[in-house]
C-alpha positions as CSV (number, residue, x, y, z in Angstrom):
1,X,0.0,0.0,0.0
2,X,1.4,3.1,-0.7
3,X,0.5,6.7,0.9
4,X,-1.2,6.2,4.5
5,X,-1.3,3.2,5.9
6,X,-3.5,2.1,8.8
7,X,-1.8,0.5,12.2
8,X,-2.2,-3.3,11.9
9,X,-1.0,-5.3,15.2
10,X,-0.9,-9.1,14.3
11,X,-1.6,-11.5,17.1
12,X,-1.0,-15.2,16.9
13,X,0.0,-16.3,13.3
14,X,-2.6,-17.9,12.5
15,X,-5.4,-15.7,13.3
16,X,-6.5,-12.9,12.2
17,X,-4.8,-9.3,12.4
18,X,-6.7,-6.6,14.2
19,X,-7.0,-3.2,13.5
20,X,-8.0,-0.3,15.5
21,X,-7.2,3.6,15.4
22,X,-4.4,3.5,17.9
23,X,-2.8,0.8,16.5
24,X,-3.7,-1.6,19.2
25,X,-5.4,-5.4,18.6
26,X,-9.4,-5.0,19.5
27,X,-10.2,-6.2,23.1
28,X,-10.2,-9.8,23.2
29,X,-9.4,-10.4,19.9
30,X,-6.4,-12.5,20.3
31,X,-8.3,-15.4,21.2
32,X,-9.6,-18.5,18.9
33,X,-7.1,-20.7,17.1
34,X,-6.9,-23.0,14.2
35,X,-10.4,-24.0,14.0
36,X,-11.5,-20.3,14.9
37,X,-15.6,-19.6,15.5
38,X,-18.4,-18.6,13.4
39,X,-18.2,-15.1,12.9
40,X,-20.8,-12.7,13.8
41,X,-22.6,-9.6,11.7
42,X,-20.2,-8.4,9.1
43,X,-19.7,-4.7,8.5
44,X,-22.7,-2.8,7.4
45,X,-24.6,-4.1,4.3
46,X,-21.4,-5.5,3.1
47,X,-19.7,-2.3,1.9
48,X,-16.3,-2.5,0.9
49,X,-13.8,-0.6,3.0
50,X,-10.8,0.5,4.8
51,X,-11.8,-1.3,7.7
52,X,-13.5,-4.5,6.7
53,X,-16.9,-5.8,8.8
54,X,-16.6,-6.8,12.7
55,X,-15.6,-10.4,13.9
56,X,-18.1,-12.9,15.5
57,X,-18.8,-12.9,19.4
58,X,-19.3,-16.4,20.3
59,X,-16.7,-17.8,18.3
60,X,-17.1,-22.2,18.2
61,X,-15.8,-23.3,14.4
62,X,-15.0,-22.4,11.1
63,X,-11.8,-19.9,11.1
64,X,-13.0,-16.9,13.2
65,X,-11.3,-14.6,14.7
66,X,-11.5,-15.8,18.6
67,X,-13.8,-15.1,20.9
68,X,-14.7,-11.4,20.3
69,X,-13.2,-11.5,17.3
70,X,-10.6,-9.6,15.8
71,X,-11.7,-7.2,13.2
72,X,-11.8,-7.7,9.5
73,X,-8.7,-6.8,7.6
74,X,-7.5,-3.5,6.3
75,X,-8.1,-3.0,2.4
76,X,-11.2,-6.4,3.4
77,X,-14.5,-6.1,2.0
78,X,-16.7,-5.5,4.5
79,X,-19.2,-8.4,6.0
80,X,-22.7,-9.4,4.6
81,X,-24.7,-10.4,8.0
82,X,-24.3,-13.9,7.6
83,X,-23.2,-16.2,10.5
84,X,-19.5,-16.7,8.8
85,X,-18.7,-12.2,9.3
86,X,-17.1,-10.7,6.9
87,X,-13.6,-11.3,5.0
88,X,-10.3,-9.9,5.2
89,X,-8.4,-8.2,2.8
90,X,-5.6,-10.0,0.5
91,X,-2.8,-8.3,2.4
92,X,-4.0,-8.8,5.6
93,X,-4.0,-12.2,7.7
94,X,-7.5,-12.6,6.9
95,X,-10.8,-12.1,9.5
96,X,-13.5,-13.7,7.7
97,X,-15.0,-16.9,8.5
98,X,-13.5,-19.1,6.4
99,X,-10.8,-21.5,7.5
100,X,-6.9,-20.0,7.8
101,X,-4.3,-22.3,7.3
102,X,-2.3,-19.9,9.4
103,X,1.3,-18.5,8.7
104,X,2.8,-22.0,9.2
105,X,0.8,-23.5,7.3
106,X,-1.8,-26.8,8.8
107,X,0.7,-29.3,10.3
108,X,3.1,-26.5,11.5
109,X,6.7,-25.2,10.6
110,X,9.1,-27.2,8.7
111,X,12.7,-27.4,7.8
112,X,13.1,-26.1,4.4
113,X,16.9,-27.0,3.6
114,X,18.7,-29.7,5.5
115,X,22.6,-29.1,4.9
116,X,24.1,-33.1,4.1
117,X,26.8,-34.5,6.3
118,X,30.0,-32.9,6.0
119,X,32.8,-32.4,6.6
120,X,33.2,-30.0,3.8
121,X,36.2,-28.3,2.2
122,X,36.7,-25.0,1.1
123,X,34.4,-23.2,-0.8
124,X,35.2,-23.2,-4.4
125,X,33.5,-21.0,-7.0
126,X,32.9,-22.1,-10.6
127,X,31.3,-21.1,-13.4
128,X,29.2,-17.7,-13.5
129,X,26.6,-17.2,-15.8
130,X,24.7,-13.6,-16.3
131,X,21.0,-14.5,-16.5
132,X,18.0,-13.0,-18.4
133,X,20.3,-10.6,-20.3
134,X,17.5,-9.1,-22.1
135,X,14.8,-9.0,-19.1
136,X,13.6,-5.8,-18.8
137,X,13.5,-4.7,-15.3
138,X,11.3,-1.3,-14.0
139,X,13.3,-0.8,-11.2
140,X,17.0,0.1,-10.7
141,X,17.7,-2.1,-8.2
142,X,18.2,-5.7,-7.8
143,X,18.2,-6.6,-3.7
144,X,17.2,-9.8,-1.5
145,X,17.0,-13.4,-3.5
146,X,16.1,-16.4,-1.8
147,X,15.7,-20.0,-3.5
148,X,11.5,-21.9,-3.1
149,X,12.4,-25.3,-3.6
150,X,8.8,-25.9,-4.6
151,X,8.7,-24.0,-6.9
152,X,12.8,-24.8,-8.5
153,X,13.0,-21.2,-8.7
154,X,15.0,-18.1,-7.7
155,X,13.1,-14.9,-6.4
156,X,14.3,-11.6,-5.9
157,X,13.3,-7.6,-5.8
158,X,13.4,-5.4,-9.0
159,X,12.8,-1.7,-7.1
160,X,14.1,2.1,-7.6
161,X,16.4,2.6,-4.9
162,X,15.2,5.4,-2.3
163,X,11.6,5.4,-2.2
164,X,8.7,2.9,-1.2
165,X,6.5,3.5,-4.1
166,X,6.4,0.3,-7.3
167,X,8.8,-2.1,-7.1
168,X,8.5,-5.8,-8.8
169,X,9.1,-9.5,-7.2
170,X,11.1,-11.5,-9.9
171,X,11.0,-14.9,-10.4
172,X,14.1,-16.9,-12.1
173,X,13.4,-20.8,-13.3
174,X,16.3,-22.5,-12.9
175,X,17.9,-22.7,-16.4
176,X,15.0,-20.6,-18.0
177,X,13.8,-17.5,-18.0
178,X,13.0,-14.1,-15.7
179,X,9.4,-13.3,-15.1
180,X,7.5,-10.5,-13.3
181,X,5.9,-12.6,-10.4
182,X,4.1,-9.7,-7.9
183,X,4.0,-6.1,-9.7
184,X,4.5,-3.1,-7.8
185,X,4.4,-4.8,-4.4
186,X,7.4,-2.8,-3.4
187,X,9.5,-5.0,-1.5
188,X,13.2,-5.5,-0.5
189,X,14.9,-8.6,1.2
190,X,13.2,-12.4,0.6
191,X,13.2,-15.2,2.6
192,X,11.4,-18.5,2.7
193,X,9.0,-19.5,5.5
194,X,9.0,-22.2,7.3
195,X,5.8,-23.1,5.5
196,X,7.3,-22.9,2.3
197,X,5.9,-19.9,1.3
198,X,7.5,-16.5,0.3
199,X,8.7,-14.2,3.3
200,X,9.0,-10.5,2.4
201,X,10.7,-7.5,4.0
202,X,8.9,-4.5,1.8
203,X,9.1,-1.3,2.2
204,X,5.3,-0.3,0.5
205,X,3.0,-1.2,3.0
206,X,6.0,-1.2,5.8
207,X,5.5,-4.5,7.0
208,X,6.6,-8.3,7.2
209,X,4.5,-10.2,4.3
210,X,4.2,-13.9,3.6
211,X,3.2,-14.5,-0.3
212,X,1.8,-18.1,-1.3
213,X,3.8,-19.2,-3.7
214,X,1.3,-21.1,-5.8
215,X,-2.1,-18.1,-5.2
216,X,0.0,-15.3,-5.0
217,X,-2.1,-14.1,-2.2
218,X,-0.2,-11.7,0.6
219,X,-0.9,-11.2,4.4
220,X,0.6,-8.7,6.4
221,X,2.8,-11.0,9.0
222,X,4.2,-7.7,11.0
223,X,3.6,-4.0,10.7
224,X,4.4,-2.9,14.1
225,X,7.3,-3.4,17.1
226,X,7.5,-1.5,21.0
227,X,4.0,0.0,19.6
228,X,5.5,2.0,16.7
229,X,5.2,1.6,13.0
230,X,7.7,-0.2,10.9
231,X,9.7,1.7,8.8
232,X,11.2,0.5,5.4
233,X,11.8,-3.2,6.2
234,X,15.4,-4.4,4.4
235,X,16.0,-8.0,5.3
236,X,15.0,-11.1,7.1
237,X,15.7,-14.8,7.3
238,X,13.0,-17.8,9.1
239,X,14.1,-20.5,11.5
240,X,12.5,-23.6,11.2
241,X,10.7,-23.2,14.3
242,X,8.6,-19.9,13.4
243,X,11.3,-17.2,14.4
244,X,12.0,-14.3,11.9
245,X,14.2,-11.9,12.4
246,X,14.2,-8.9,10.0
247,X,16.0,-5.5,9.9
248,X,14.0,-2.8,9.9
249,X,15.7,0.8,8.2
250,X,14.6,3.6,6.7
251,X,16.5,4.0,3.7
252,X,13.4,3.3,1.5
253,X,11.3,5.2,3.9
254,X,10.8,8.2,1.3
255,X,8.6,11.3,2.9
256,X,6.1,9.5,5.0
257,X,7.0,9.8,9.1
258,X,9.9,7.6,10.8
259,X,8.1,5.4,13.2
260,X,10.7,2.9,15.3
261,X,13.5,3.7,13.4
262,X,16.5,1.7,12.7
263,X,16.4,-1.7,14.8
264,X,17.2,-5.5,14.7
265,X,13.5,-7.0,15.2
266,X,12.6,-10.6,16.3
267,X,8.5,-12.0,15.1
268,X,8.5,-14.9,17.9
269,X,6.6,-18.4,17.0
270,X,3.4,-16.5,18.3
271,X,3.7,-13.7,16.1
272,X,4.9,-11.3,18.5
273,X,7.3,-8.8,17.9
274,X,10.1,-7.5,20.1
275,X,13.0,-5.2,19.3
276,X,16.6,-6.8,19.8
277,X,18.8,-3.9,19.5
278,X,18.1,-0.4,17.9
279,X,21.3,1.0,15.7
280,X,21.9,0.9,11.7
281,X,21.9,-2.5,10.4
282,X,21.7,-4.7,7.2
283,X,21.7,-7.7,6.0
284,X,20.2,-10.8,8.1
285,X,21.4,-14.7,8.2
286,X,21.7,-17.7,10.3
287,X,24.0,-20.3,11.3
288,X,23.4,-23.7,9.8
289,X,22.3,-25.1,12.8
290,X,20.2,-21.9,13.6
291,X,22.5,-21.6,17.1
292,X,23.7,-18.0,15.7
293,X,22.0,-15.0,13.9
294,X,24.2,-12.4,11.9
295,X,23.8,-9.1,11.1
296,X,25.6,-6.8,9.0
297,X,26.8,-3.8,11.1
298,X,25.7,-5.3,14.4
299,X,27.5,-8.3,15.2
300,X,26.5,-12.2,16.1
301,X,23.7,-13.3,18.5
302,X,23.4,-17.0,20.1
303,X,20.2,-18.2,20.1
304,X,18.7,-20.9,22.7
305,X,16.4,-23.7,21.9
306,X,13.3,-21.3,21.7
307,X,15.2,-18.5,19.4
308,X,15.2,-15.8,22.0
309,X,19.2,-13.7,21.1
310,X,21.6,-14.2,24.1
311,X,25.1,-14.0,24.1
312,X,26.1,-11.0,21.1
313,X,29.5,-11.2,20.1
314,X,31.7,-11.2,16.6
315,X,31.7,-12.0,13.4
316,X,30.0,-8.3,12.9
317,X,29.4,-8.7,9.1
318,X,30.2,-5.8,6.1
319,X,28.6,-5.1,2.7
320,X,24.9,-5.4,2.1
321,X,23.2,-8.8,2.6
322,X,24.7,-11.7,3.0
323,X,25.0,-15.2,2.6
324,X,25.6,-18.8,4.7
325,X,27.0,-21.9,3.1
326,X,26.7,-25.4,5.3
327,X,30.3,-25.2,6.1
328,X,29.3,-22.1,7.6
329,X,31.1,-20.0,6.1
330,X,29.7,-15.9,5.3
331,X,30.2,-14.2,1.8
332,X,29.2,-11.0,0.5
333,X,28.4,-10.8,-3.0
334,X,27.1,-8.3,-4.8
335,X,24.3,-6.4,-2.7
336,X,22.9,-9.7,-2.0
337,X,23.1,-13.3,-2.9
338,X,21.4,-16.5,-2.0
339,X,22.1,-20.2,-2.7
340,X,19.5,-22.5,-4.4
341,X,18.8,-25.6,-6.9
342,X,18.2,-29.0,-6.2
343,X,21.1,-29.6,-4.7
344,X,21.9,-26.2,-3.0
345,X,24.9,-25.2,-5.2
346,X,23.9,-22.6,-7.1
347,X,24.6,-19.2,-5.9
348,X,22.5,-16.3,-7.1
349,X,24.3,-13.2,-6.8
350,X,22.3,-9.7,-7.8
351,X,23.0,-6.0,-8.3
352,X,25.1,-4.1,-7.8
353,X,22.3,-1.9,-9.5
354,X,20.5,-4.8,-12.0
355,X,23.0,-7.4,-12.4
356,X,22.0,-10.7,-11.5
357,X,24.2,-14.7,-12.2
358,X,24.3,-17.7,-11.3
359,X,27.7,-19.2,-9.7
360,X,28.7,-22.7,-9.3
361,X,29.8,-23.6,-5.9
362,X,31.4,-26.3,-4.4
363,X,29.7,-26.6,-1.0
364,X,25.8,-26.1,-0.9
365,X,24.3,-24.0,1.1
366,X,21.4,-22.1,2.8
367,X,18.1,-20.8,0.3
């Protein structure tokens, strides 16, 4: 979304967001769970609009929004009086009646990419390859790839660097072409979730989305941390337990008003937010064995078994974003980069500016 955007304060993933005028969830509305409750009156008559229609109140079955409800998304059309309320919006978790799948997905997060057993040698780097050469991009910016095995494809971001408004999600087939996969959703670094699905740090609607990779369809994960508004979010990576961690900057911020500001931000298993440490920052990874988070212009974290940072210490990271292979081992290529393929041992490499290759590699490593 691009201009004003209203406060949305997500609750547990997979129910729906609330909305209110100070930014905070609606009383009671972060009850309900998977199977949610039949939702009450919808908005009035069914009109379409900025606010979407009213959750149930008794909330049994179905996929509503808790007991009391949560309200219906931001862009949602409104409800129609029937006993399921009315729907949320496509880039909003949802508050309808229907069934949500949630964040994670039904049976829960799981491991995306499994490093194999090393030991492994030193990382060697073979042949490069530019890729779609004659692609024409609308942005001048290439920033934040990530590998969907599902879908045995590359994406990245295709933006104008310094401002929040267009801005293209690009998808790359392994050995075939480039294609225009979201338009104008502006958004910067990509990850995958632990559901499979597309993570997305974006700077447009300044917020945390998750994209389904096969409908397309966007819900607003995060917008908010310590009760402020998100700002121009630049990175993130998933655990395989339901952390994210994502920087949040305001380099793409453009004219509109700096809510937090620059901070390293954590989006717990529950969907809670917390802020880690406020400062510049970058670029986001983890360790193979998710033990250790790294972040460009910050430092290293140790994480425990439930992904709350501990310990911070060194390697502090340089460059832009970065990149883990399984033997461990950080690179910085380009403005960002992101192994991928079957077997993990491709390397996409984009920018600086529009660039974008593939590299052969000798040790895979993490999408």
């Amino acid at each position: 979304m691009r201009g004003e955007l209203r406060i949305i304060a997500c609750v547990l993933p997979f129910l729906a967001c609330s909305s209110s005028p100070s930014g905070k969830p609606a009383p009671d509305g972060a009850a309900g769970g998977a199977t949610g409750g039949t939702g009450g009156v919808g908005g009035a008559s069914g009109t379409a609009g900025t606010t979407g229609g009213s959750g149930g109140t008794t909330a049994t079955n179905d996929g509503g929004a808790g007991a009391s409800g949560g309200a219906g998304g931001d862009t949602g059309a409104g409800g129609d009086a029937s006993a399921n309320g009315g729907e949320g919006g496509a880039l909003d978790a949802g508050g309808g009646g229907q069934p949500d799948a949630g964040f994670w997905g039904p049976n829960g997060p799981k491991k995306q990419f499994t490093c194999p057993a090393g030991p492994f040698g030193a990382q060697v780097l073979g042949t490069s390859t530019d890729i779609c050469t004659t692609f024409k991009l609308s942005g001048n910016w290439n920033e934040g790839p990530t590998w969907i095995a599902s879908e045995n494809a590359f994406f990245f971001s295709n933006y104008n660097i310094g401002t929040y408004q267009g801005g293209d999600i690009i998808k790359y087939t392994m050995g075939g072409t480039c294609e225009v996969w979201l338009q104008g959703v502006g958004c910067n670094g990509l990850g995958v979730s632990p559901s499979g699905n597309l993570l997305a740090a974006c700077q447009g609607p300044r917020a945390v989305m998750e994209y389904d990779v096969k409908t397309k369809a966007g819900r607003m994960v995060a917008t908010m941390a310590d009760g402020k508004m998100l700002d121009s979010p630049n990175d993130l990576i998933a655990r395989s337990d339901g952390n994210v961690y994502f920087s949040n900057r305001t380099a793409e911020l453009g004219n509109r008003p700096v809510g937090l500001g620059e901070a390293l931000v954590r989006i717990d298993p529950m969907g809670v937010t917390s802020v880690i440490q406020m400062g510049g920052l970058n670029g986001v990874a983890l360790s193979p064995d998710e033990t250790k988070l790294y972040v460009v212009g910050m430092g290293t974290w140790t994480l425990d078994a439930a992904g709350v940072p501990g310990q911070k210490g060194g390697p502090t990271p340089g460059g832009d974003g970065i990149a883990v292979d399984c033997a461990g081992t950080i690179s910085n290529n380009g403005t960002n980069s992101a192994y991928g393929g079957p077997d993990g041992k491709t390397l996409l490499i984009v920018g600086g500016g529009t660039k974008m290759r593939t590299v052969s590699v000798s040790v895979p490593g993490l999408p």
